[in-house]
DSSP file (Angstrom, degrees, kcal/mol; ACC not computed):
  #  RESIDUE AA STRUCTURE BP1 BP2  ACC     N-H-->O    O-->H-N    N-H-->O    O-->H-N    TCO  KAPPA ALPHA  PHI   PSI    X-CA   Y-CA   Z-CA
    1    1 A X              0   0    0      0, 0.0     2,-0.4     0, 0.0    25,-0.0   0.000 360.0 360.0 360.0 124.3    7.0  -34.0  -13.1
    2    2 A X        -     0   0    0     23,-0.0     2,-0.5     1,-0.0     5,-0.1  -0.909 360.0-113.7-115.5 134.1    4.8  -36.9  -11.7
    3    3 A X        -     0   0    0     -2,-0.4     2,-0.5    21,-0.2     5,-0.1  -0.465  34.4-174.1 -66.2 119.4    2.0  -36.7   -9.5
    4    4 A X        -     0   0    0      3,-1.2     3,-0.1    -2,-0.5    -1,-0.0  -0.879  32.7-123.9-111.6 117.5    2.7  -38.3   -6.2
    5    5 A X  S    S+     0   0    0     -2,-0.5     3,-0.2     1,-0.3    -1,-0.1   0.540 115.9  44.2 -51.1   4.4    0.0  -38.8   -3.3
    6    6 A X  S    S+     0   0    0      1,-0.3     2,-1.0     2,-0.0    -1,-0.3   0.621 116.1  49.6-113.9 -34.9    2.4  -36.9   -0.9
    7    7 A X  S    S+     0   0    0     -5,-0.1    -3,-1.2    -3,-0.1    -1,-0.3  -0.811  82.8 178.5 -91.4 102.3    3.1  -34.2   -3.4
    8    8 A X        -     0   0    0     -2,-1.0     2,-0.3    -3,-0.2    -4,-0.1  -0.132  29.7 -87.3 -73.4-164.9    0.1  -33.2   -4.5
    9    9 A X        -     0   0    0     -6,-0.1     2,-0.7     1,-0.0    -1,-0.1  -0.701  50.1 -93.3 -80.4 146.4   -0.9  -30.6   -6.9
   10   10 A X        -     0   0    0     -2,-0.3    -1,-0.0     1,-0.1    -3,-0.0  -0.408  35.3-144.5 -69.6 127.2   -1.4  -27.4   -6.0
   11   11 A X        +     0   0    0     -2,-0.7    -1,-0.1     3,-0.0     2,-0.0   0.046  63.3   8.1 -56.2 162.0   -5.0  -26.0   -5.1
   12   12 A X  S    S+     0   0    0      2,-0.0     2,-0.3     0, 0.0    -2,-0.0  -0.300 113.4  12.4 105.9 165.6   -6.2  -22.9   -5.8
   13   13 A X        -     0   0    0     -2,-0.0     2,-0.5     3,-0.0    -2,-0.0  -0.609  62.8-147.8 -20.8 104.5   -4.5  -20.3   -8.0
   14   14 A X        -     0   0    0     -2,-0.3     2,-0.3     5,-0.0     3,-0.0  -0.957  12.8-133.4-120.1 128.2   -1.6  -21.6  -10.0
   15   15 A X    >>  -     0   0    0     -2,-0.5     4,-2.2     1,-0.1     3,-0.6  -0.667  22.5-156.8 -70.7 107.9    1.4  -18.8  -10.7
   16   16 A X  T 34 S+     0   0    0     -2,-0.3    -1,-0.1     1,-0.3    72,-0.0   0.599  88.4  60.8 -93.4  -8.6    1.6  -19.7  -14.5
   17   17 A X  T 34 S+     0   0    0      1,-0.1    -1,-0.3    -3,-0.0     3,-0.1  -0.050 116.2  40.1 -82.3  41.3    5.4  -18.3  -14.7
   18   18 A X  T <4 S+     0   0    0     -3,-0.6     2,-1.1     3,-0.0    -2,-0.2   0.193 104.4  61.9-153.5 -33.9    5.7  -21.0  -12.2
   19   19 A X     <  -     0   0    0     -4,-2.2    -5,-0.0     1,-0.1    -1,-0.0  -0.713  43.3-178.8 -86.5 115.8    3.7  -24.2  -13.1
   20   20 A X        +     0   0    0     -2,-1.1     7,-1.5    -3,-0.1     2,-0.4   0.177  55.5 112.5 -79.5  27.0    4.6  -25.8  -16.2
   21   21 A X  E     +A   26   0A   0      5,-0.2     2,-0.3     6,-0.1     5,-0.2  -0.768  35.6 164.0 -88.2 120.1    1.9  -28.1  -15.4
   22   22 A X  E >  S-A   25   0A   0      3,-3.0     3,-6.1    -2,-0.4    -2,-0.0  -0.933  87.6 -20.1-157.9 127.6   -1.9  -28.3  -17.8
   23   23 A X  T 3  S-     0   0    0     -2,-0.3     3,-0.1     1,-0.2    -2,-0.0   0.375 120.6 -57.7 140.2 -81.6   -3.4  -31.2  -17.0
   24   24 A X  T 3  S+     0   0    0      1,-0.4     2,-0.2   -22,-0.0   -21,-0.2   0.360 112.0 108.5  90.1  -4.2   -0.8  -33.1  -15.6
   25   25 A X  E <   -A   22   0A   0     -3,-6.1    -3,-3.0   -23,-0.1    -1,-0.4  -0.735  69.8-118.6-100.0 152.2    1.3  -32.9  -18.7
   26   26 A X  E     -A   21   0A   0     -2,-0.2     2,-0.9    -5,-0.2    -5,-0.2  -0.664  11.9-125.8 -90.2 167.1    4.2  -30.8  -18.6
   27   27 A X     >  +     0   0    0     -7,-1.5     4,-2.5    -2,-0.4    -6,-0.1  -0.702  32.9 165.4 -88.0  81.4    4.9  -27.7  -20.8
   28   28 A X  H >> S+     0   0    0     -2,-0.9     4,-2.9     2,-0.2     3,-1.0   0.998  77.5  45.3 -73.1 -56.6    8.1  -28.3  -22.4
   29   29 A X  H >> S+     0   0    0      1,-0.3     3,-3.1     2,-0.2     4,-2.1   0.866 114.5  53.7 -49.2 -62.9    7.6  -25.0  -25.4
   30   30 A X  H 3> S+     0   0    0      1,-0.3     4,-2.3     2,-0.2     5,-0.3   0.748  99.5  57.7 -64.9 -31.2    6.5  -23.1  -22.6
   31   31 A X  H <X S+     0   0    0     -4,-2.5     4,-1.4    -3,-1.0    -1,-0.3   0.863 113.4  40.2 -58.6 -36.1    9.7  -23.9  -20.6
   32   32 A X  H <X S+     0   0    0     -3,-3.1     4,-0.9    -4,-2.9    -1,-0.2   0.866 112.1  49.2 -99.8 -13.9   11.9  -22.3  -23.5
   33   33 A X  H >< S+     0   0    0     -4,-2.1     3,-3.3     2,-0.2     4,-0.4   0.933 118.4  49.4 -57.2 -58.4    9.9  -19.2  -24.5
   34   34 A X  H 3X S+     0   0    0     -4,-2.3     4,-2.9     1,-0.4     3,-0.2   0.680 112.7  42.0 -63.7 -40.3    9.9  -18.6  -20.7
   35   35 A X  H 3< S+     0   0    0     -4,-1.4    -1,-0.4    -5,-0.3    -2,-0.2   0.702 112.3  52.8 -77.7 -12.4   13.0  -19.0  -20.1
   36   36 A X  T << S+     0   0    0     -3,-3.3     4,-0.3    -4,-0.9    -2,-0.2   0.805 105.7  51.0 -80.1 -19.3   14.1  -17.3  -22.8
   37   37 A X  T  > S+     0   0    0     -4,-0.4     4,-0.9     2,-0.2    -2,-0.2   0.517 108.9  57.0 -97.6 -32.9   12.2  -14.2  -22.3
   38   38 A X  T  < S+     0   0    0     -4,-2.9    -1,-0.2     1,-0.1    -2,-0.1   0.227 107.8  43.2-118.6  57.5   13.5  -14.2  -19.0
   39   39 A X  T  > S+     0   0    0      2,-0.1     4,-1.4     3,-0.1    -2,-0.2   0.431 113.1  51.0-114.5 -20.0   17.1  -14.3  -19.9
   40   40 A X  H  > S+     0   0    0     -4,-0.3     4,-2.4     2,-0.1    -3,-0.2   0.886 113.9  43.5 -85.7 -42.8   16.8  -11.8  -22.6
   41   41 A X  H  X S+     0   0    0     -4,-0.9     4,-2.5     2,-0.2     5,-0.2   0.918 116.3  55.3 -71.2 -37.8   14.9   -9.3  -20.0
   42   42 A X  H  >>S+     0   0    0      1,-0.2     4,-3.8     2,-0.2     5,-0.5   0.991 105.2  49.4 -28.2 -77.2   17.8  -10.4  -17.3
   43   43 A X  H  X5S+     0   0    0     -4,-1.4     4,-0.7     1,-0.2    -2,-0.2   0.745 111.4  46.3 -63.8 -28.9   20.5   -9.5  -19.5
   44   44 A X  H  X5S+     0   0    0     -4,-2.4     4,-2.6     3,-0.1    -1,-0.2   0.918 113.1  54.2 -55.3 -40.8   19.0   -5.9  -20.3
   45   45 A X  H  X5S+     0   0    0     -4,-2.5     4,-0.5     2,-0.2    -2,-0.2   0.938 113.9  36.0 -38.2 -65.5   18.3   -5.3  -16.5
   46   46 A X  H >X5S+     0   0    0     -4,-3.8     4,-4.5     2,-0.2     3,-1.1   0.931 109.0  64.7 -82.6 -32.4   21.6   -5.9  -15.2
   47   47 A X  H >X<S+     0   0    0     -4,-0.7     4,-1.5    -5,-0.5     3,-0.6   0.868 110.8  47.4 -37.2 -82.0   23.2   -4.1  -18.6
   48   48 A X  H 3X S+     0   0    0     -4,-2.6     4,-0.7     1,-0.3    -2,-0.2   0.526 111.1  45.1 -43.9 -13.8   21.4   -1.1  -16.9
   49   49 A X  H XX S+     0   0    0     -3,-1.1     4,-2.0    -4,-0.5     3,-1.0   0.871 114.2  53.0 -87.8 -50.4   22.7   -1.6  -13.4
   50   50 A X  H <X S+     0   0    0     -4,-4.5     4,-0.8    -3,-0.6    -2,-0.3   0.651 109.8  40.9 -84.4 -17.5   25.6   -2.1  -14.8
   51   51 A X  H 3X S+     0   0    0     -4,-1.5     4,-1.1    -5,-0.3    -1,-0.3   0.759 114.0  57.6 -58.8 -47.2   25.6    1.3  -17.0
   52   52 A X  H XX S+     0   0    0     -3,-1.0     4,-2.0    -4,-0.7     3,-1.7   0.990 108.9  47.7 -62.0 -73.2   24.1    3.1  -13.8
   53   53 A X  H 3< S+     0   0    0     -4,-2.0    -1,-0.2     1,-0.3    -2,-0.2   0.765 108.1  47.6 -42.0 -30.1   27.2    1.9  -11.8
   54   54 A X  H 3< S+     0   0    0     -4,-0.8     3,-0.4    -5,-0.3    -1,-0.3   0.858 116.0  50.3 -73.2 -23.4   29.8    2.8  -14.0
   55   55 A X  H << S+     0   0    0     -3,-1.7     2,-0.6    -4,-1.1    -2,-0.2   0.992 133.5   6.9 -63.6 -83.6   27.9    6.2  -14.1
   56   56 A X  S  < S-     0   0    0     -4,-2.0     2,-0.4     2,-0.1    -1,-0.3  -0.829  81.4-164.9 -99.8  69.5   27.7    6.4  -10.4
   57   57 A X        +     0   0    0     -2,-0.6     2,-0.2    -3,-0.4    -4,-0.1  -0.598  37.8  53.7-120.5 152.9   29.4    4.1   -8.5
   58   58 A X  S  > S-     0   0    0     -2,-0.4     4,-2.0     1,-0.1     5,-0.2  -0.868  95.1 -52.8 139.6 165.6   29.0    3.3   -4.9
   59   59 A X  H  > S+     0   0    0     -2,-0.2     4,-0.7     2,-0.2    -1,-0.1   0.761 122.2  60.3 -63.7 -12.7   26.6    2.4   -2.5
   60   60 A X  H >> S+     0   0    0      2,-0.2     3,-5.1     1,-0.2     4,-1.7   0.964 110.2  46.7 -74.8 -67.4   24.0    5.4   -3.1
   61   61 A X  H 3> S+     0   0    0      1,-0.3     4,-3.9     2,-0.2    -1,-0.2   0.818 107.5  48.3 -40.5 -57.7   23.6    4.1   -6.6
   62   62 A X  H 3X S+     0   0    0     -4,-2.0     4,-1.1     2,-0.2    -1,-0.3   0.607 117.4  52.0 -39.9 -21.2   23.2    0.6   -5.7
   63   63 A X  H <X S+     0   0    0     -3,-5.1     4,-0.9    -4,-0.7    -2,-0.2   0.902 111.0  42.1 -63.2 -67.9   20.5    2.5   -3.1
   64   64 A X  H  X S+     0   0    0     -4,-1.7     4,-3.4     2,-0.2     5,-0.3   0.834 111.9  66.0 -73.6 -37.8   18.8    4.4   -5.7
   65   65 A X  H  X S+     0   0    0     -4,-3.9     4,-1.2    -5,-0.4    -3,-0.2   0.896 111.0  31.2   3.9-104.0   18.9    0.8   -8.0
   66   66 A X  H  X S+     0   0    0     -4,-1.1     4,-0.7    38,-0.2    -1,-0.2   0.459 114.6  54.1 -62.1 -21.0   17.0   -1.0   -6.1
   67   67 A X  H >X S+     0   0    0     -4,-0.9     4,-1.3     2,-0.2     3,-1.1   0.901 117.2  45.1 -67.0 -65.4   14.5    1.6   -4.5
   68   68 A X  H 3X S+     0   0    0     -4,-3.4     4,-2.8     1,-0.2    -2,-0.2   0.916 116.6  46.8 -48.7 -41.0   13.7    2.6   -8.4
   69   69 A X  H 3X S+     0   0    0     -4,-1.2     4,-1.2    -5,-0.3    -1,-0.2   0.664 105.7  53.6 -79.6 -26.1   13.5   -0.8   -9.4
   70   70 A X  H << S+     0   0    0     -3,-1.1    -1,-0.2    -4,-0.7    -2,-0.2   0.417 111.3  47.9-111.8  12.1   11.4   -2.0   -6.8
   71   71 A X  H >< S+     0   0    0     -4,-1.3     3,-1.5     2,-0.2     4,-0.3   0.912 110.7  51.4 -89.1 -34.8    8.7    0.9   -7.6
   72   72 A X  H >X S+     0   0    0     -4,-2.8     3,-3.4     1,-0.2     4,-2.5   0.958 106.1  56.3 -45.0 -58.4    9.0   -0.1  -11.1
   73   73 A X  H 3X S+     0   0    0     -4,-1.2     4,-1.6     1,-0.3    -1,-0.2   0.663 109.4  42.8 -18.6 -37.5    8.3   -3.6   -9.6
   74   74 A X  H <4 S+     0   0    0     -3,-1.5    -1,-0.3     2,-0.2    -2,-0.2   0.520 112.9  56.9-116.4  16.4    4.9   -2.5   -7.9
   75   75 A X  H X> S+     0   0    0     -3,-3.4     4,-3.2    -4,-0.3     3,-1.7   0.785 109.5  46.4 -79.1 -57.0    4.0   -0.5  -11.2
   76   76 A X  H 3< S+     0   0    0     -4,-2.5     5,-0.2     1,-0.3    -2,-0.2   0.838 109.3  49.8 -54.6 -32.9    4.4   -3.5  -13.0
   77   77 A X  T >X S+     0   0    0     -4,-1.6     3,-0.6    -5,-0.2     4,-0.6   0.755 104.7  58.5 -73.4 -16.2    2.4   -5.7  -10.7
   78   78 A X  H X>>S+     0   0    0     -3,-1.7     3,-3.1     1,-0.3     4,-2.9   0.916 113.6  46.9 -82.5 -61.1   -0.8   -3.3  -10.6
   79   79 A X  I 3<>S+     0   0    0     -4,-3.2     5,-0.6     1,-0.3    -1,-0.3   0.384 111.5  37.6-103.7  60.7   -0.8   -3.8  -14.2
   80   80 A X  I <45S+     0   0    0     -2,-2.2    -1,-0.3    -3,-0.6    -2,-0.2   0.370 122.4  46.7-129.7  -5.1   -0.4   -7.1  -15.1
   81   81 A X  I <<5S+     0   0    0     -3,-3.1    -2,-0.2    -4,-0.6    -3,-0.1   0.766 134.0  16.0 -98.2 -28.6   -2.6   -8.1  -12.3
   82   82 A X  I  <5S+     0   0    0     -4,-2.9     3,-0.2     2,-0.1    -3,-0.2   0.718 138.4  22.0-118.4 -17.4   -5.4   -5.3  -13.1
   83   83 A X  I   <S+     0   0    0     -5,-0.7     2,-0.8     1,-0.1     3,-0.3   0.630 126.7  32.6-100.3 -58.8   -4.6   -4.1  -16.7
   84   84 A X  S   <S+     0   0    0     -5,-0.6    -1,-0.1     1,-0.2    -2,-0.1  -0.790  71.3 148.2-128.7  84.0   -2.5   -6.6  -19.0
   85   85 A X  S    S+     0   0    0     -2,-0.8    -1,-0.2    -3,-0.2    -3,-0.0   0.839  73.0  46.2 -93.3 -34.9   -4.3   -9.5  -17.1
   86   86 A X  S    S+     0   0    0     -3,-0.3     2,-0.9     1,-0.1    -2,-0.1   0.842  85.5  95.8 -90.0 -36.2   -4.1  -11.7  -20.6
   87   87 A X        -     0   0    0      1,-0.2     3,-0.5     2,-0.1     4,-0.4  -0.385  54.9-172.7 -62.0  90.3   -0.2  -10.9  -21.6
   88   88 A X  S  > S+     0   0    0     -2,-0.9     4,-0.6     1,-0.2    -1,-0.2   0.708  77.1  46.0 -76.7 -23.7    1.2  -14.0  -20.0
   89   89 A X  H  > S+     0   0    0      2,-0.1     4,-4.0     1,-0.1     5,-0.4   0.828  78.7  89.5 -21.5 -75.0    4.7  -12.4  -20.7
   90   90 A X  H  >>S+     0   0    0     -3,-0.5     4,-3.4     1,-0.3     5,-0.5   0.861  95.2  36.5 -61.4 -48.7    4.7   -9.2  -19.8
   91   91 A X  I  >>S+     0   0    0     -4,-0.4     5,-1.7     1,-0.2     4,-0.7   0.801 107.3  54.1-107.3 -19.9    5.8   -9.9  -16.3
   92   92 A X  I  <>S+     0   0    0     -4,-0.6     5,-3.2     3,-0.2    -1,-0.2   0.979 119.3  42.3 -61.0 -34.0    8.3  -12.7  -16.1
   93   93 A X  I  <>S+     0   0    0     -4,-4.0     5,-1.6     3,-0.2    -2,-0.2   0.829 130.6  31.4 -67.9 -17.3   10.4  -10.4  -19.0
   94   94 A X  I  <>S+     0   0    0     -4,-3.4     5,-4.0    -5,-0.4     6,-0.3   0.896 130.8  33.8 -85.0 -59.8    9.6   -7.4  -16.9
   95   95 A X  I  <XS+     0   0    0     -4,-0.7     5,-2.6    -5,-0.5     4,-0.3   0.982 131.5  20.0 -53.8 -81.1    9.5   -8.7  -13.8
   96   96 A X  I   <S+     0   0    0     -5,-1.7    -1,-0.2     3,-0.2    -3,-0.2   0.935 131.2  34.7 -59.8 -45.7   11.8  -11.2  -13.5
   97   97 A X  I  ><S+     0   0    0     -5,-3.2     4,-4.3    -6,-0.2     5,-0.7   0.903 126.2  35.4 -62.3 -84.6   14.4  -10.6  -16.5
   98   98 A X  I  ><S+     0   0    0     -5,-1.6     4,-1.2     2,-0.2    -3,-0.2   0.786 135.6  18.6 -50.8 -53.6   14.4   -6.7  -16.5
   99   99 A X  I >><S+     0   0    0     -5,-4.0     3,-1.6    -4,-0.3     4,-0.7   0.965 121.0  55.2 -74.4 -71.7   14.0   -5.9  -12.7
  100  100 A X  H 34<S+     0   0    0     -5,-2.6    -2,-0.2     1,-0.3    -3,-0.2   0.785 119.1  42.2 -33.3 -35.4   14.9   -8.9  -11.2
  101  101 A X  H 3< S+     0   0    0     -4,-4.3    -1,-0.3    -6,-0.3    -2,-0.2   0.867 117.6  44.3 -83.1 -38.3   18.2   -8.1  -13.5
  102  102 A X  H << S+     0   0    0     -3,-1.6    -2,-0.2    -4,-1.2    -3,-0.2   0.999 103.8  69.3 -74.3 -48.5   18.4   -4.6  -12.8
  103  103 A X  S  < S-     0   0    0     -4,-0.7     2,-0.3   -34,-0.2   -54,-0.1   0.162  70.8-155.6 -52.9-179.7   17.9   -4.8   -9.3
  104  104 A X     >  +     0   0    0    -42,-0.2     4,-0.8     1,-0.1   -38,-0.2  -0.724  35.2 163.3-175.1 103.0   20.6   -6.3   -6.9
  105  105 A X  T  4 S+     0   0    0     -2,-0.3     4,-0.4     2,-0.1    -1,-0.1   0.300  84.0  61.9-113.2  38.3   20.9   -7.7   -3.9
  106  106 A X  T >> S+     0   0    0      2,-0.2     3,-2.6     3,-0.1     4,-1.2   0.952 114.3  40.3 -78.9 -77.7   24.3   -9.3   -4.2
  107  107 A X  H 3> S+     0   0    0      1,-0.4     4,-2.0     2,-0.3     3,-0.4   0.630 110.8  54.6 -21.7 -68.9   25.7   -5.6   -4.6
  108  108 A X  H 3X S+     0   0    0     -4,-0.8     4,-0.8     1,-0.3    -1,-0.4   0.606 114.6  42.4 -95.2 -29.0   23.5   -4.1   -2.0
  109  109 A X  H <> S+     0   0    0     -3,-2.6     4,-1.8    -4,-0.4    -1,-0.3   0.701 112.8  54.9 -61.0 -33.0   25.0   -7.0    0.4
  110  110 A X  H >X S+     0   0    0     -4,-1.2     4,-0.7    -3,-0.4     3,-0.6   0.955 104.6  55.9 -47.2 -60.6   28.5   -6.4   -0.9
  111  111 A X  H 3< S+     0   0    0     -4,-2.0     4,-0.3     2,-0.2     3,-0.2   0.669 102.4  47.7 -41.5 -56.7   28.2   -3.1   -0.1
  112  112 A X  H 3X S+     0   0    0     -4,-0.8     4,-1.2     1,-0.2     3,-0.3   0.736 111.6  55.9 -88.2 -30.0   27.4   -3.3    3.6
  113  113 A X  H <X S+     0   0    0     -4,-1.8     4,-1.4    -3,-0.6    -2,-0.2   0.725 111.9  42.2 -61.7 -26.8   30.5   -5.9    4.0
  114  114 A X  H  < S+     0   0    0     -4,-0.7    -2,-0.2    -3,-0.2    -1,-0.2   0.603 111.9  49.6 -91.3  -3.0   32.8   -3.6    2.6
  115  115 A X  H  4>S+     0   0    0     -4,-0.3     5,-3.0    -3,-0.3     6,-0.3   0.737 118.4  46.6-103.2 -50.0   31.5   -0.6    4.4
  116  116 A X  H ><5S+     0   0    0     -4,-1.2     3,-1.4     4,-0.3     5,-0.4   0.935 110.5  49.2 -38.8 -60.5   31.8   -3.0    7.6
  117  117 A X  T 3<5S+     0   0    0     -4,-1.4    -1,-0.2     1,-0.2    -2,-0.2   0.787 104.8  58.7 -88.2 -13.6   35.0   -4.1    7.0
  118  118 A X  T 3 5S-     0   0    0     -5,-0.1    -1,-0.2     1,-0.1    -2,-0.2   0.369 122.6 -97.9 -98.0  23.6   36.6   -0.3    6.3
  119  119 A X  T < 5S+     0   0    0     -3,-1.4    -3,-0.2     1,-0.1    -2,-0.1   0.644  93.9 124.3 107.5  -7.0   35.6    0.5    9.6
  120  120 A X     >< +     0   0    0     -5,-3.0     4,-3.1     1,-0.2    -4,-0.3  -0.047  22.8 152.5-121.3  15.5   32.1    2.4    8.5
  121  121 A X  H  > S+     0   0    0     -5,-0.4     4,-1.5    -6,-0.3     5,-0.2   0.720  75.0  44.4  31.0 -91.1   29.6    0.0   11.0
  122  122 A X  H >> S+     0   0    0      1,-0.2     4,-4.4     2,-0.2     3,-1.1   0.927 109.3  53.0 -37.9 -65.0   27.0    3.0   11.3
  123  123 A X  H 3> S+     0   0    0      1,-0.3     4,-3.5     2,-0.2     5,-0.5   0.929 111.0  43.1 -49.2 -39.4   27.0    3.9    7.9
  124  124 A X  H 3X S+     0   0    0     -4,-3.1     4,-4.7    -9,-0.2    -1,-0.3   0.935 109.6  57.4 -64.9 -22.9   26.2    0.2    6.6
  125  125 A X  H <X>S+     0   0    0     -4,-1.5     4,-3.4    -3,-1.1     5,-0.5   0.933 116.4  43.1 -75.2 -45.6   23.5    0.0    9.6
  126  126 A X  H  X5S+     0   0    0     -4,-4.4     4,-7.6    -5,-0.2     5,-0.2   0.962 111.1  54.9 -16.1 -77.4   22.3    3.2    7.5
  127  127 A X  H  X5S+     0   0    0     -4,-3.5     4,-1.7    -5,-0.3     5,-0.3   0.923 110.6  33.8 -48.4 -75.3   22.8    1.8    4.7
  128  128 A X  H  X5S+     0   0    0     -4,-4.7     4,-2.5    -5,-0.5     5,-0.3   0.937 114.0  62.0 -66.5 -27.2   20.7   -1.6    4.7
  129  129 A X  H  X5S+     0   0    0     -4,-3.4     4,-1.6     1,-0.2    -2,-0.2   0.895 108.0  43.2 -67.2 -34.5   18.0    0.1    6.8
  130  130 A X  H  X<S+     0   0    0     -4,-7.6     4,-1.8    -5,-0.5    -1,-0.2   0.691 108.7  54.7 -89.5   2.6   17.3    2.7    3.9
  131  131 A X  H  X S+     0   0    0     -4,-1.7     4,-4.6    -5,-0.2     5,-0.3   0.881 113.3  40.8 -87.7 -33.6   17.4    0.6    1.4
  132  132 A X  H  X S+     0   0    0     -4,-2.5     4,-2.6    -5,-0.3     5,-0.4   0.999 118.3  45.9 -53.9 -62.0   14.7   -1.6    3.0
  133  133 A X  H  X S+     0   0    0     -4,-1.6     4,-1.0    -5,-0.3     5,-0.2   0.916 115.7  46.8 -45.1 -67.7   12.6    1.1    4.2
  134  134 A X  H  X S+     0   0    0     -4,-1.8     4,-2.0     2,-0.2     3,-0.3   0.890 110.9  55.1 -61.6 -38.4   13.0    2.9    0.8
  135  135 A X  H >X S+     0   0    0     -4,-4.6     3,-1.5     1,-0.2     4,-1.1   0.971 114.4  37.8 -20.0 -81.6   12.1   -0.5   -1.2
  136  136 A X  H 3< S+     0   0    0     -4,-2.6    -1,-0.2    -5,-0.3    -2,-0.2   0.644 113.0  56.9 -67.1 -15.5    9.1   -1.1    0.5
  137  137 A X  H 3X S+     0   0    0     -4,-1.0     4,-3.1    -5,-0.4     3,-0.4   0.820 113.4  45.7 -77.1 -44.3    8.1    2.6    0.5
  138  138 A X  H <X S+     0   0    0     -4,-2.0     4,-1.5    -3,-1.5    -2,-0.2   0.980 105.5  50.6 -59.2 -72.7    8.5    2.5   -3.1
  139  139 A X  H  < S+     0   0    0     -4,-1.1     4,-0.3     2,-0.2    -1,-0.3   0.404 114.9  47.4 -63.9  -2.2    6.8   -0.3   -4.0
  140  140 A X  H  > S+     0   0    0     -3,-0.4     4,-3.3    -5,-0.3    -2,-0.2   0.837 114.9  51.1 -94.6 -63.5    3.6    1.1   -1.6
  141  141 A X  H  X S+     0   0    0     -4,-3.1     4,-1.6     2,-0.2    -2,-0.2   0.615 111.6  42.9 -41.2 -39.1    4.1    4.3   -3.3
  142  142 A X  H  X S+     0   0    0     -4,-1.5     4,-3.1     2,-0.2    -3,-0.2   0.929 109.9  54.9-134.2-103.7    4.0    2.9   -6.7
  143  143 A X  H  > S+     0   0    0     -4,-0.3     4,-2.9   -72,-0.2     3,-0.4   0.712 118.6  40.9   3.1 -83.0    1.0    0.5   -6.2
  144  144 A X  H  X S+     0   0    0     -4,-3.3     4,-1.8     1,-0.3     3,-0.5   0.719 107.4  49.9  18.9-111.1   -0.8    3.5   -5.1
  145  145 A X  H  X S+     0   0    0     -4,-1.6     4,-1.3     1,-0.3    -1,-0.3   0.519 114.4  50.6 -53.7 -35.8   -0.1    5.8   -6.9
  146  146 A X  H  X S+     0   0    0     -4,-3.1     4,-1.9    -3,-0.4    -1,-0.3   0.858 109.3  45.6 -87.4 -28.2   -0.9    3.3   -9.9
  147  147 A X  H  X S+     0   0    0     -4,-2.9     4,-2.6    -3,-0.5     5,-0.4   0.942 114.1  57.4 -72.9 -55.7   -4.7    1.8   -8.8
  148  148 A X  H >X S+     0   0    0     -4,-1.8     3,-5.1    -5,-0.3     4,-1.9   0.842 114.3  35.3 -57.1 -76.8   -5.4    5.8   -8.1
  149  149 A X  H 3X S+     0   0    0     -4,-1.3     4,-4.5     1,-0.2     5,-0.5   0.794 116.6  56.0 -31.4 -48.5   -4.4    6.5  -11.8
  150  150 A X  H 3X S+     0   0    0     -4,-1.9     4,-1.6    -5,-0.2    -1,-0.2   0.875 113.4  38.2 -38.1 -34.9   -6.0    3.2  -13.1
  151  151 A X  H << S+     0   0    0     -3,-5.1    -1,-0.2    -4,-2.6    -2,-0.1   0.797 111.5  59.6-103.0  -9.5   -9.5    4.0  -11.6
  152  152 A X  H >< S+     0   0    0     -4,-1.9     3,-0.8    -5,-0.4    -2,-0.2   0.922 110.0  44.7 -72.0 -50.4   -9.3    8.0  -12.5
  153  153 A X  H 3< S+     0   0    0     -4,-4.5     2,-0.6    -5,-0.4    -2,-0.2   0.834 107.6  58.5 -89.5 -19.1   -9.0    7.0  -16.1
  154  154 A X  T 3<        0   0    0     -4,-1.6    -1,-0.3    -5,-0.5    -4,-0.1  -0.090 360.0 360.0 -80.5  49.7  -12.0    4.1  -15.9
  155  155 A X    <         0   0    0     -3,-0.8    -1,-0.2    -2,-0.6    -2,-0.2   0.026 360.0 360.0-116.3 360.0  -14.3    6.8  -14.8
């Protein structure tokens, strides 16, 4: 990557699962741990959706998926942001590999076309509104729920 005087660099806060940049040099090892770590965390994730479907399959699983997955999602961000600030790791293999693999919104779009196309309209309107609504509910919940615990146990 070369620095250009219309792309600059970014100011600021730099997402280091997202600049390979120190410098101005790139980070070629960092480009293959990272990517390796989140292909390994990928490939458990979606193993586990994909164990969950076979379990349960249908749109409620694909519901419950992503709603679990994206409270795991706002556990993990309280602590990597407030806890395991130095584990430069922990959250592209969690985050991106493990959830980012377990969760699904291919599925959870699949879902609502096929529910559409056999005639089931309401139920898909259902369908995508509670998964949004339970996502984000989750991930609020979960956030919480996880600074409250954090800041009971540092007293």
């Amino acid at each position: 990557m070369q620095h250009h005087p219309l792309n600059p660099l970014p100011k600021g806060p730099v997402d280091s699962d997202v600049d390979l940049r120190i410098d101005g040099r790139q980070r070629r090892t960092h480009d293959s741990v990272l990517l390796t770590v989140i292909a390994v965390g990928g490939a458990i994730g979606a193993t586990g959706r994909y164990l969950v479907g076979l379990a349960w399959p249908g749109p409620l699983s694909t519901l419950l998926i992503n709603i679990v997955g994206c409270g795991l999602i706002g556990i993990l961000m309280v602590l990597v942001t407030d806890v395991l600030t130095q584990q430069r790791l922990v959250r592209p293999f969690l985050g991106t590999g493990v959830l980012g693999g377990f969760t699904t919104f291919s599925t959870y779009a699949l879902d609502i076309q096929q529910l559409v196309t056999r005639g089931h309209a309401g139920q898909a309107l259902l369908y995508l509104a509670a998964t949004i609504v339970g996502a984000l509910l989750a991930v609020r919940t979960t956030v919480t729920a996880t600074r409250a615990l954090i800041s009971w146990r540092s007293r």
